[in-house]
C-alpha positions as CSV (number, residue, x, y, z in Angstrom):
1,X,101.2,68.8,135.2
2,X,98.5,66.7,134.3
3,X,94.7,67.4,135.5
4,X,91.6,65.6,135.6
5,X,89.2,67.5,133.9
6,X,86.1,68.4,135.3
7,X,87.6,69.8,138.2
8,X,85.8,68.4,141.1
9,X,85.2,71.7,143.6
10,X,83.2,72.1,147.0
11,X,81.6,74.9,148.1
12,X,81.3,76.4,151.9
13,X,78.8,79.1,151.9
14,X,75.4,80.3,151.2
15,X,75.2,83.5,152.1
16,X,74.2,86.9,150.2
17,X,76.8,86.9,147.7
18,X,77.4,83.2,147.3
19,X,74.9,83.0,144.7
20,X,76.8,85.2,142.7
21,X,79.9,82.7,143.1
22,X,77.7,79.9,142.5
23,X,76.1,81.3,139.3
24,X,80.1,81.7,137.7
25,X,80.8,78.1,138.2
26,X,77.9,76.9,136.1
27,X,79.9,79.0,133.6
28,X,83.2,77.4,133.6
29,X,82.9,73.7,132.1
30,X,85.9,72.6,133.4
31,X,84.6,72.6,137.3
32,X,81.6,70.8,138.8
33,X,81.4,71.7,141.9
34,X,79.9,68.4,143.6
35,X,78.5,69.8,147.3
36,X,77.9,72.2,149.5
37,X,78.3,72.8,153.3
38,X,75.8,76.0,155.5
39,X,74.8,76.1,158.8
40,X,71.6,77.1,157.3
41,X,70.0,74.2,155.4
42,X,67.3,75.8,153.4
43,X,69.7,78.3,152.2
44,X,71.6,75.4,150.9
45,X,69.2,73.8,149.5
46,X,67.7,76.9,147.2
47,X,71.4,77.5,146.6
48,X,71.7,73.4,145.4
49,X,68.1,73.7,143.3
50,X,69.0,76.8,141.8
51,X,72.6,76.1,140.4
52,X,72.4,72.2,140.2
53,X,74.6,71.5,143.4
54,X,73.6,67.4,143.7
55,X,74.7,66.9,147.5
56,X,74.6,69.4,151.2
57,X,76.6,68.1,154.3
58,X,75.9,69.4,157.5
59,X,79.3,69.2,158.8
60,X,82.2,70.3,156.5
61,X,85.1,68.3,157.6
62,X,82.9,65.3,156.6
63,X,82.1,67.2,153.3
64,X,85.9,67.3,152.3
65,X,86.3,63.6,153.4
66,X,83.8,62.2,151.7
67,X,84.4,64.3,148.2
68,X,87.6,64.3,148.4
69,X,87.3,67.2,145.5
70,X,90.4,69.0,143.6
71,X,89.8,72.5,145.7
72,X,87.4,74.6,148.2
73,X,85.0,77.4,147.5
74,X,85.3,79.4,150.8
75,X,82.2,81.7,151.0
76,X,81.5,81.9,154.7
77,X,82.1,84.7,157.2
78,X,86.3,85.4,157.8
79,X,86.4,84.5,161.2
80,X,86.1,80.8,160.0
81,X,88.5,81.0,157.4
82,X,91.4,80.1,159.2
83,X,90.1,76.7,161.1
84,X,88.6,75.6,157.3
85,X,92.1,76.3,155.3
86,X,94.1,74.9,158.1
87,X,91.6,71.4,157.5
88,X,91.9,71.6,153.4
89,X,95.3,72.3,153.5
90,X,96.2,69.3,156.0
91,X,93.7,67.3,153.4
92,X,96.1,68.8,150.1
93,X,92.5,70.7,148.9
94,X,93.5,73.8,146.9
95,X,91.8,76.5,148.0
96,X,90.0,80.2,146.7
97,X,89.0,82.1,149.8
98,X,86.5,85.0,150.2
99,X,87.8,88.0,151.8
100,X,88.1,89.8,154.2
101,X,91.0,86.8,154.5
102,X,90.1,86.7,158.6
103,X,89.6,89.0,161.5
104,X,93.6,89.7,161.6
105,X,96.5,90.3,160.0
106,X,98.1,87.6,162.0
107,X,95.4,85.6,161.5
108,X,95.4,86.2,157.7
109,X,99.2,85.3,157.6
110,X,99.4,82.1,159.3
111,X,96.6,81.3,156.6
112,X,98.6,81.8,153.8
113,X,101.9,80.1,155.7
114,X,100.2,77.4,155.9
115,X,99.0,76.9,152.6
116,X,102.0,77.3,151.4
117,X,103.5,74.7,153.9
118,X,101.3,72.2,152.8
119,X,102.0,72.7,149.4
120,X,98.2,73.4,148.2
121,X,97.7,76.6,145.9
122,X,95.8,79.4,147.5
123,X,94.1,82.2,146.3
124,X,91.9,84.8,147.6
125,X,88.8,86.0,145.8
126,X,89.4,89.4,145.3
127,X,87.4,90.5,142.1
128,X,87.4,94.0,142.4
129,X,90.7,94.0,140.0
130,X,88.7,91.9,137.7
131,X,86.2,94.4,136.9
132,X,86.2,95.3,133.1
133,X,86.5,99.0,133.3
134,X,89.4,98.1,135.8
135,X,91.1,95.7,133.0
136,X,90.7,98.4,130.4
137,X,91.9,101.1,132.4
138,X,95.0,98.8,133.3
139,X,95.1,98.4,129.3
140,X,94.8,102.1,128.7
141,X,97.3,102.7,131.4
142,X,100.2,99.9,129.2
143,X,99.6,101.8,126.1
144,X,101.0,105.3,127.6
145,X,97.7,106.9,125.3
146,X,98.1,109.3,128.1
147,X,101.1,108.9,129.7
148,X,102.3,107.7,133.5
149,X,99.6,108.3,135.9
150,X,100.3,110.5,138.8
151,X,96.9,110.7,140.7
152,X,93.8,108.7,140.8
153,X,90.1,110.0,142.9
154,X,87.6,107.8,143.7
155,X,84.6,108.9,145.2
156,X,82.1,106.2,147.0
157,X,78.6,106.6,147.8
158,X,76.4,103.4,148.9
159,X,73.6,104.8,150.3
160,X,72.7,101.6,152.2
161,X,73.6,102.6,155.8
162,X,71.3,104.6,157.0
163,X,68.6,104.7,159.4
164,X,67.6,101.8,162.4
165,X,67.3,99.0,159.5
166,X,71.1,99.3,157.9
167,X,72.4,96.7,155.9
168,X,69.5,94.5,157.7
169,X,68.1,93.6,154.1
170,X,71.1,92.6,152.3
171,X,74.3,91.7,155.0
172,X,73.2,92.0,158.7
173,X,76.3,90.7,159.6
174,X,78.2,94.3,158.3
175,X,76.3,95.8,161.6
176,X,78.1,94.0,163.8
177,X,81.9,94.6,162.6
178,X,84.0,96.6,165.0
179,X,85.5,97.3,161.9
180,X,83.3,97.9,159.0
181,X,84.2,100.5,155.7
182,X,87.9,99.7,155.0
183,X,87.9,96.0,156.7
184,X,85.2,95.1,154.4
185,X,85.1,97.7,151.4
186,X,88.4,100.0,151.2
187,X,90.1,96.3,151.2
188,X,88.9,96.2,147.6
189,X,90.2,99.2,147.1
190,X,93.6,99.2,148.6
191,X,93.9,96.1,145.8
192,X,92.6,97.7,143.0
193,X,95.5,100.6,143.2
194,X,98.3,98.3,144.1
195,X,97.0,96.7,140.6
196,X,97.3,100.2,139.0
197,X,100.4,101.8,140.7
198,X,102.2,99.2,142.6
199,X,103.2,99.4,146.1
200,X,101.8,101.7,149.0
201,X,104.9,103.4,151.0
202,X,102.1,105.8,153.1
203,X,98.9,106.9,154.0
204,X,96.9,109.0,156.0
205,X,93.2,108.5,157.0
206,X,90.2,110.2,158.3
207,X,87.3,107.4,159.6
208,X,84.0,108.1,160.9
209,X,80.7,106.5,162.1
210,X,77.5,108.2,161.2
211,X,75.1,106.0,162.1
212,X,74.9,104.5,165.8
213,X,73.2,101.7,164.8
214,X,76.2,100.1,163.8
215,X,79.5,99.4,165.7
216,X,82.4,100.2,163.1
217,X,83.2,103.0,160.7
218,X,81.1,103.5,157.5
219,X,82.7,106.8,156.2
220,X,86.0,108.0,155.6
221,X,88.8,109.9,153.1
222,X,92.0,108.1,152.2
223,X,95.1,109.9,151.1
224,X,97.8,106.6,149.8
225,X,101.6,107.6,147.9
226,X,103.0,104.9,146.2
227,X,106.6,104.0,145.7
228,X,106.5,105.8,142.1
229,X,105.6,109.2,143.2
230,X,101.7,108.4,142.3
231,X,99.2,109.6,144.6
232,X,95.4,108.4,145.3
233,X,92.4,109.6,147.2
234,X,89.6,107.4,148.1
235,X,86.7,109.8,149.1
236,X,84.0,106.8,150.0
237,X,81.0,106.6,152.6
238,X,78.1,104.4,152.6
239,X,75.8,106.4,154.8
240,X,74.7,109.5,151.6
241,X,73.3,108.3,148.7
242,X,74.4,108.9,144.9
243,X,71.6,109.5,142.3
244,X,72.6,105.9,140.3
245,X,69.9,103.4,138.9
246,X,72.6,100.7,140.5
247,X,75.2,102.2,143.0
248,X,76.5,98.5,143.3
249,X,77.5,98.2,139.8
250,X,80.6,100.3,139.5
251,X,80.7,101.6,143.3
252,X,81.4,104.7,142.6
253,X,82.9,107.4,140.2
254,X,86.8,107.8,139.7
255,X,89.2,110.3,137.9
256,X,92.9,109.4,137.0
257,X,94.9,112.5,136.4
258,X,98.3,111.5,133.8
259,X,101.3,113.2,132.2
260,X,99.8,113.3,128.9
261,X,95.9,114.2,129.9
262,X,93.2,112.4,131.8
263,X,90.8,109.9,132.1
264,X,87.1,109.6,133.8
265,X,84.8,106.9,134.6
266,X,81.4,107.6,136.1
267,X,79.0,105.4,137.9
268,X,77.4,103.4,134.8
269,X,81.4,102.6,133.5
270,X,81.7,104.8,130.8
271,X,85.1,105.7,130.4
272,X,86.5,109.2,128.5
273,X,89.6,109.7,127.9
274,X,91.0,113.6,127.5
275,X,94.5,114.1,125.7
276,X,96.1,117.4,127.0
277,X,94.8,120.2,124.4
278,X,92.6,117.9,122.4
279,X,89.2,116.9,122.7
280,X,87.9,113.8,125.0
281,X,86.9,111.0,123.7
282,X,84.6,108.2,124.7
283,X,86.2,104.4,125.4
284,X,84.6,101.4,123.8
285,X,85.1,98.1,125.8
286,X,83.1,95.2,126.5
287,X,81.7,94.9,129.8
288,X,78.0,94.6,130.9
289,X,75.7,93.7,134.2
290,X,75.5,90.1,134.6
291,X,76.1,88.7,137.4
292,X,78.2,91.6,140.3
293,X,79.8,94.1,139.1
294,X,80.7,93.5,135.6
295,X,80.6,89.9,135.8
296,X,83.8,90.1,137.7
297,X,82.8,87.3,139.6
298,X,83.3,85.2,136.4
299,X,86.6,86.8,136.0
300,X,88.1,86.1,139.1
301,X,87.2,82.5,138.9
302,X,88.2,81.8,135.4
303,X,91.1,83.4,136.7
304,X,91.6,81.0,139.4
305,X,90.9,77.2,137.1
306,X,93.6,79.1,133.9
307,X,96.3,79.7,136.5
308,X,95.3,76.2,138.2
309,X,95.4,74.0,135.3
310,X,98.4,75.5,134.2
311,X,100.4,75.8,137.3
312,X,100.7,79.5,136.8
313,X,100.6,81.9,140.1
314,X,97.9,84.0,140.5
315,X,97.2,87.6,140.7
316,X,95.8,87.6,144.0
317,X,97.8,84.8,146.0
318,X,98.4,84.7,149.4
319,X,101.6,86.5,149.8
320,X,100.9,89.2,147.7
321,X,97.6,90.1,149.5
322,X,99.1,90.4,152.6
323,X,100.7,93.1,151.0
324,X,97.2,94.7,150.5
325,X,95.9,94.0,154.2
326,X,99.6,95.5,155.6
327,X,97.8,98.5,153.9
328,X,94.8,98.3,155.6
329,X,96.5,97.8,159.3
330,X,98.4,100.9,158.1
331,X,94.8,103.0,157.7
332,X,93.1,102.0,160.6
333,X,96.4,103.1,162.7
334,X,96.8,106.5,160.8
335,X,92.9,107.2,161.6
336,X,93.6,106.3,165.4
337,X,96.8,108.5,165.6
338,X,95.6,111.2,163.2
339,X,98.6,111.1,161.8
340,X,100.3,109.8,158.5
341,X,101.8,106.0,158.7
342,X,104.8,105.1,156.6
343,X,105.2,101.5,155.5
């Protein structure tokens, strides 16, 4: 199918980590995204000044009717998400949407049922798969170097929800989430390992809140099994702190235990691969800190305009991440019945 290039996009959001989204569409010369919608003007307006948006609307059904643009930049908080894809979609606006997808599972599916009725691509904005170390670990993974993997750890430590003034600085909003560590974090997670070992068949979870400041969970351990045999553990809490000049960049520290030997990845992405009986070995792979997370950002988004253009599906569409938020229901009922939830 034939497009018109630039892609003419729209944008609904200014919030913390919209800038990063922002910032990755000045890098993708086939989209111009033309205006953007906030409840907040001046935060639209630094967003506009600092990453050439040319128009703001104040009201966002009148934003899509007036651009009439190719898709929708979702970037605003989930419990929107639903009224804003039902609008694009009944408008035939494509649309990438920031998770958490919406407050719901229910919620989240009539979302993507919708889309799909309507016959407008969807995708969510998931990046976390996009990271490079992820990517080369997938590659590492294809290449059997060490064999199948059985077991991945990940251990989490955030450091940035403690005391009376938690998350206050960055994403006030997380203080207010009745559900808080997997809803908004472990969802990342959950992806990332359905990337690297396919379908969840069971979990079991411990959850906790540390800080009473906050109304949902903030620490917990994971235990997943996947439909191969592979197990995971997902050790993460972000009350304690990890000695790391930038615990956002990698999130964490991770080991993936294989047939053939091992690999490690510590909190500044260096990867080290160890054969069984043979020395380990340092990985070289391109990855770096613009932008989050190893530009990811970028990723996901180039991502989303290759697999537009070219009428491919994406990694993360709709119906494949309800898959990964099935998972998440599955946690947050294994933590409540303390016991371990098949799905």
């Amino acid at each position: 199918m034939t497009r018109n290039i630039p892609l003419k996009g729209i944008a609904m959001g200014a919030g913390y980590f919209s800038r990063f989204q922002y910032e990755a569409w000045t890098r993708i010369p086939e989209v111009r995204i033309t205006a953007i919608y906030n409840r907040t003007e001046s935060k639209a307006r630094e967003m506009m000044a600092a990453y050439g948006v040319p128009r703001y609307y104040s009201d966002w059904h009148q934003m899509v009717d007036r651009e009439k643009p190719d898709f929708a930049d979702i970037i605003t908080p989930p419990e929107t998400h639903e009224e804003m894809c039902d609008f694009l979609a009944g408008r035939g606006v494509h649309i990438i949407c920031q998770k958490p997808l919406a407050p719901t599972l229910e919620a989240s599916r009539r979302i993507v049922e919708r889309a799909k009725a309507a016959g407008v691509r969807f995708m969510v904005h998931e990046n976390w798969r996009w990271q490079p170390w992820y990517r080369k670990i997938k590659a590492i993974q294809q290449s059997s170097d060490i064999g199948e993997f059985t077991h991945l750890y990940f251990r989490m430590r955030m450091g940035d929800g403690w005391g009376d003034n938690a998350y206050l600085d960055r994403q006030p909003f997380f203080r207010d989430y009745p559900r808080l560590l997997v809803y908004e974090t472990g969802v990342h997670f959950v992806d990332t390992f359905r990337y690297l070992f396919g379908e969840v068949v069971e979990v079991y979870a411990n959850l906790q809140r540390l800080n009473p400041v906050i109304q949902g969970e903030e620490t917990g351990q994971v235990f997943f099994r996947f439909a191969n045999g592979a197990t995971a553990i997902w050790d993460a809490n972000r009350y304690n702190e990890v000695e790391s000049p930038s615990p956002r960049f990698t999130f964490g520290e991770l080991r993936i235990d294989a047939m053939e030997g091992h690999l490690t990845m510590d909190t500044e992405s260096n990867i080290r691969i160890k054969r069984l009986g043979e020395p380990g070995h340092d990985v070289d792979y391109h990855r770096g800190a613009l932008n989050f997370a190893g530009d990811c950002v970028h990723a996901t988004q180039r991502h989303f305009v290759d697999c537009f253009l070219s009428d491919a599906e994406f990694e993360s569409k709709g119906e494949d991440y309800l898959k990964t938020l099935r998972v998440v229901e599955a946690i947050y009922q294994s933590a409540q019945s303390r016991q371990s939830v098949k799905l």
